[in-house]
N, C-alpha and C positions, 0 to 999 in steps of 0.2 A: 592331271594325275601322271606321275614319273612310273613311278612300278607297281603292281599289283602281284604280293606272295605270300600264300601262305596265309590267308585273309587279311593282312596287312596290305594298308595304302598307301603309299608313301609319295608325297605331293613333290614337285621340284624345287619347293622354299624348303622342306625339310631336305632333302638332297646337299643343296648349296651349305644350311646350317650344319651336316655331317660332315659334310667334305672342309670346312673350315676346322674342325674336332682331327681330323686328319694331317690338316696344314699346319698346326702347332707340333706336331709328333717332334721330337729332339734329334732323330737321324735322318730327317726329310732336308735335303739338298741337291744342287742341280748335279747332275753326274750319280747320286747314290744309286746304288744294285740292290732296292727294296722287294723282296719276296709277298706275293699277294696269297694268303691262303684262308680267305673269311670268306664262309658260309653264308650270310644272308647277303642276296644279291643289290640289293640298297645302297649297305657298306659297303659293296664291291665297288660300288660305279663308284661312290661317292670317293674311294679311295685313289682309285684311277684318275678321277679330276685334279684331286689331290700332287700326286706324282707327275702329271703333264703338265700342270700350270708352275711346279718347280723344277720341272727339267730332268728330271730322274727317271731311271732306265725301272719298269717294272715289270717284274717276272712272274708271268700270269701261273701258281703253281696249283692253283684251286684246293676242293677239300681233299686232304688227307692223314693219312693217321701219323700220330706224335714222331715215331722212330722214323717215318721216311722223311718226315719235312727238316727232323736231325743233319740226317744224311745227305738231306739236299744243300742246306742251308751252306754247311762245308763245302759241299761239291760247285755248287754254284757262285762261292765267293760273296755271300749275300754280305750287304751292310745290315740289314735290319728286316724279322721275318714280320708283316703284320696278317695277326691271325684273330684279334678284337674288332667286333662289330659294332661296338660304342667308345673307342678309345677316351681317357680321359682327355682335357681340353689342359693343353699345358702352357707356360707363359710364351710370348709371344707369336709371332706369325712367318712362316717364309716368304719370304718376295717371291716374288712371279720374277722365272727367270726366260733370260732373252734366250738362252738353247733351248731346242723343243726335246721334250720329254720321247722315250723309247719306249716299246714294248717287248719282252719278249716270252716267244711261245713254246713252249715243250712237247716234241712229238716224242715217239718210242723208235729207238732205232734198230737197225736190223740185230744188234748184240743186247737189245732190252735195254741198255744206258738210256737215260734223258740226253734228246737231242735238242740245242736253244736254234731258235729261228728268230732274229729279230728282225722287226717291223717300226716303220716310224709312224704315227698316225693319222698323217698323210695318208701315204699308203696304205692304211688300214682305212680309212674316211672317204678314199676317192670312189670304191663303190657304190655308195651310201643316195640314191634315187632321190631324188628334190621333187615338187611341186604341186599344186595346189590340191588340198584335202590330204596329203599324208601327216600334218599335225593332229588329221581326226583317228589314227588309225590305233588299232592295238593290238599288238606283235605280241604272239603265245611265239616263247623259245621253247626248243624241244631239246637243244645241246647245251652243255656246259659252258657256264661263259667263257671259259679258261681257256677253250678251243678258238683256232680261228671263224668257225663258224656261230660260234654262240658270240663272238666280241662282232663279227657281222652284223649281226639280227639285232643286239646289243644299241651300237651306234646307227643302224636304220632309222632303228625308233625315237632314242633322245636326240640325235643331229634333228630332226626335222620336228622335236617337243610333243611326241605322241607317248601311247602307254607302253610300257614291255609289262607283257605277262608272263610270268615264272612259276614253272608247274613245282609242286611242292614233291613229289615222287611219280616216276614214270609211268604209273600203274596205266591202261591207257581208259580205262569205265571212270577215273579220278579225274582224268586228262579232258577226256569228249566233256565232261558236266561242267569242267572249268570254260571248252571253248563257250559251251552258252552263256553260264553263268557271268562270264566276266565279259560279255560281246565281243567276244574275237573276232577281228575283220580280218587280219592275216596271222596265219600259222607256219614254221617253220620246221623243217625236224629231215630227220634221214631217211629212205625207202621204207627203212626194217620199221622207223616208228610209226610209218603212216600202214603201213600192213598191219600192224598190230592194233592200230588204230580202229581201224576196217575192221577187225577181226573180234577183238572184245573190248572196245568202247563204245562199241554202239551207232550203231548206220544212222537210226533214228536219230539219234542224236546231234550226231554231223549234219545231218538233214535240216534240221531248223535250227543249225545257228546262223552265224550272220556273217560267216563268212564268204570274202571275196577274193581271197588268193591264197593259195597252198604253195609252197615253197618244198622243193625236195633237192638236198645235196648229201654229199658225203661217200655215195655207192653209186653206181650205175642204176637207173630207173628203168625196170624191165614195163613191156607194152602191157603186160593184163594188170601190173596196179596204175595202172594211166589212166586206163578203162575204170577199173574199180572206182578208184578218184572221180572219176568224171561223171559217173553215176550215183554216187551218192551223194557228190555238193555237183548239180550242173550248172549251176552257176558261178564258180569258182574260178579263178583264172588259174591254172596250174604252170608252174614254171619249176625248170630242172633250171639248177644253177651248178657249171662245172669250177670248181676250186682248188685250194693244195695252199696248205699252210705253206709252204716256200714260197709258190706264185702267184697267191690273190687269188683274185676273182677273175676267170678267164672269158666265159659266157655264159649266157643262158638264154635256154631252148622254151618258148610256149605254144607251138605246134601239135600237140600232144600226140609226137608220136620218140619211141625210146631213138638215145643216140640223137646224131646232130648233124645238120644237113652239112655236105662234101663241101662244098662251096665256102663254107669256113675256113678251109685249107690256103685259099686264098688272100680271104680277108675275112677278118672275125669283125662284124658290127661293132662302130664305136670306135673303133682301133688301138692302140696301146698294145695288143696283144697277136701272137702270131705262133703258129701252129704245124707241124708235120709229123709225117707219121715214119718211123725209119724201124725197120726189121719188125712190122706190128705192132711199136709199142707210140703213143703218141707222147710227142715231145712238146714241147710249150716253150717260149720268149714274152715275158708281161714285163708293164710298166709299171705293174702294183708288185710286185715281188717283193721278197722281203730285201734288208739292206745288202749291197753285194750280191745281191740275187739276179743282175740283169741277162748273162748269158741262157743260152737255149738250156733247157734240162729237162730229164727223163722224168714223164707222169708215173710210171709203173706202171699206168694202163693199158691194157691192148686192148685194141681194137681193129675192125674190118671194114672196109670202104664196101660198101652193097648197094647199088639202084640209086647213086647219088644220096648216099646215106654215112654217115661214118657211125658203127655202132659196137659198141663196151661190149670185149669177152673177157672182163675181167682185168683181175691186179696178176701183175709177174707172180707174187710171191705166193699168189692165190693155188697156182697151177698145182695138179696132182700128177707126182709121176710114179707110173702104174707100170711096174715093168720096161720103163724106156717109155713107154706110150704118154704124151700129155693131155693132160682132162680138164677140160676148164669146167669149174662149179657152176658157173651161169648157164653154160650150153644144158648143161645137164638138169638144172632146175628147170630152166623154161620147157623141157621136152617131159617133165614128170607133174608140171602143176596141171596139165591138159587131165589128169588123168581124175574122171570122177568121185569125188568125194575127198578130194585134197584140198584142204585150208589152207595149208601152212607145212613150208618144209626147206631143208638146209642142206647143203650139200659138203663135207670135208672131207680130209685126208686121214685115214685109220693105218698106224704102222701095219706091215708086215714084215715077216724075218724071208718070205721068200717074194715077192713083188716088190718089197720097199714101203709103197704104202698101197692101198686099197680104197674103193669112194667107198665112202659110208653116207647114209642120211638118215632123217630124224624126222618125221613124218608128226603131224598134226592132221587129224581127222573132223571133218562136218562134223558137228553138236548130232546133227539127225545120223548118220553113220554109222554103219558097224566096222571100227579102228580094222580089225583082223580081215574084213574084206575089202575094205580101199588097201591096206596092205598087199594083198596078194593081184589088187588088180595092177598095183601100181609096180611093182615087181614083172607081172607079165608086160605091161606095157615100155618095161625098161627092157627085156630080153629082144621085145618087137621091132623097138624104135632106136635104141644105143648100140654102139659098137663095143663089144663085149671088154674092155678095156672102161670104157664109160658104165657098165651097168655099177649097182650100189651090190656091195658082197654082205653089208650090213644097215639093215634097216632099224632104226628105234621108235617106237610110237610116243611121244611125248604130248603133252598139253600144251609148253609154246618155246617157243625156240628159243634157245640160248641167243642173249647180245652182248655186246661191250657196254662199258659205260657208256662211251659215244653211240650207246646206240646205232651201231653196225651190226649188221650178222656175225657173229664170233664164228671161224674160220678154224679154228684151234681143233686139235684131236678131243673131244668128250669125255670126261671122267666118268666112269660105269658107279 
């Protein structure tokens, strides 16, 4: 079995007979700039096969609505957008060309333009863990394949002929019943999804599936969902894995404890990959980068070296500036989630016309809780514990936190 979505099976004879429906396409050639924007994940791979075995550059542009793929299609010079999940089978075939095929991935850049990062898949593959019993495994994606991380979790699974599982909507009570239902043995996804996971899809659940590794990237992994994780699958191998669509795959930590031992500083396991930390923010040198990506470059992460520890206060752009004072959202969650009767909570930046901006947060309350008293304790415990620059000026009680698509914590000021 190749995919499982959706209740749909899709075996790897049907895969190779898709991906053939793809290799007749009329603008498939080696060098084309084909735009990928098909929704069911089958067609996706089977496309992708498609495009490598003829040498063409494919622009992982995923689902989106009519008017942007417009505007992309322009923008990005595409030869041909494919957005059919069964194309018709047209006369002939393309030869397999001797250039290897490209990929390239769309971040959002600091001005909201799509920013392209290409990758060759090599370098996208050199990640990709070999040996014996990973053809048995079945990889639940939690990211978009279109992301570096879902094309990750993606080629884990079929490089070494095991299942990927593809959850059909995020919900996470739809999600946990799928990890049973479909025998998940490794699951992937980013902090926010595994919290939410924890949180309303069900402990129980997690509890008796068959899972044997949890995969967590994309955010900084704070110490109490380590714990959380490790108590409700204790049998699971938990691994943070650090990454960056520019730079690969750099490490990853199974120690379960948050951040990543100093000693990396010197040498990262495995080697290829090399690491410093300059004015707090850590910098990175990989051999998986993308093309032209080999020089040193800036994570946007900061972090603190502690007890032979290097550990995540966050993204640069994360920071809140409070009157001149800088508030990193992380310091300030992990010093609010202590406070009893807190599930779940987010920390941003709320303009002001006199400080610039202001923390705000967004509070999720215990099912058994009274919302208006973990409120006000967690408010006192913020005047007790933060430097008044750090306290939240605005609290919202919500039912569950805002995220991105990618399933990150949305960072973004709140629409009321």
């Amino acid at each position: 079995m190749a995919v499982i979505h959706a209740g749909r099976r899709t075996t790897y004879g049907e895969l190779t007979a898709l991906r053939r429906r793809y290799e007749s396409q009329e603008a498939l050639r080696s060098g084309a700039r084909i735009g990928v924007a098909i929704r069911d994940p089958a067609s996706w791979i089977a496309a992708l096969g498609a495009l490598d075995s003829a040498g063409a550059n494919a622009l992982l542009l995923g689902a989106r609505d009519s008017d942007e793929l417009v505007v992309l299609r322009s923008t990005l010079n595409l030869d041909d957008l494919w957005q059919t999940s069964t194309p018709p089978e047209q006369a002939g075939e393309t030869a397999p060309s001797e250039r290897p095929g490209t990929v390239t991935l769309l971040t959002s850049g600091t001005t909201g333009e799509p920013k392209t990062i290409e990758h060759s898949w090599e370098t996208l593959a050199r990640p990709v863990r070999h040996g014996e019993g990973q053809e048995d495994a079945r990889w639940l994606c939690a990211y978009p394949l279109r992301l570096y991380a879902g094309t990750q979790v993606m080629l884990q699974a079929l490089v070494n002929g095991a299942t990927l599982v593809i959850p059909e909507a995020p919900d996470p009570a739809t999600v946990a019943n799928l990890i049973v239902e479909a025998g998940v043995t490794h699951a992937s996804g980013t902090p926010t999804f595994w919290r939410q996971l924890c949180l309303f899809g069900g402990r129980r659940s997690l509890a008796r599936s068959e899972l044997q590794q949890i995969t967590l990237g994309g955010e900084a992994v704070p110490q109490d969902l380590l714990e959380a994780l490790r108590k409700t699958v204790p049998s699971a191998r938990i691994v943070h894995i650090y990454a960056s669509t520019e730079l690969g795959r750099l490490f990853s930590v199974t120690d379960g404890r948050e951040g990543f031992p100093a000693e990396y500083l010197d040498a990262v396991p495995g080697g290829r990959v090399e690491l410093e930390i300059r004015d707090g923010e850590l910098f990175a040198r990989s051999a998986n980068a993308m093309i032209g990506g080999e020089d040193w470059t800036a994570t946007g992460d900061l972090v603190q070296r502690v007890s032979g520890r290097v550990v995540f206060r966050g993204r640069r752009t994360d920071i809140i500036n409070v009157g001149g004072s800088k508030v990193s959202p992380l310091r300030v969650e992990a010093a609010l989630r202590q406070v009893e009767g807190v599930a779940d909570l987010r920390i941003y930046s709320k303009s002001s016309s006199l400080a610039g901006q202001l923390v705000a947060c967004d509070l999720v309350a215990e099912p058994a809780a009274d919302p208006e008293e973990v409120k006000a304790r967690l408010l006192k415990h913020a005047r007790a514990s933060l430097s008044a620059p750090e306290q939240p000026r605005i609290v919202r009680l919500v039912e569950r936190i805002d995220s991105t698509a990618a399933l990150k914590v949305a960072r973004g000021e709140r629409e009321s």
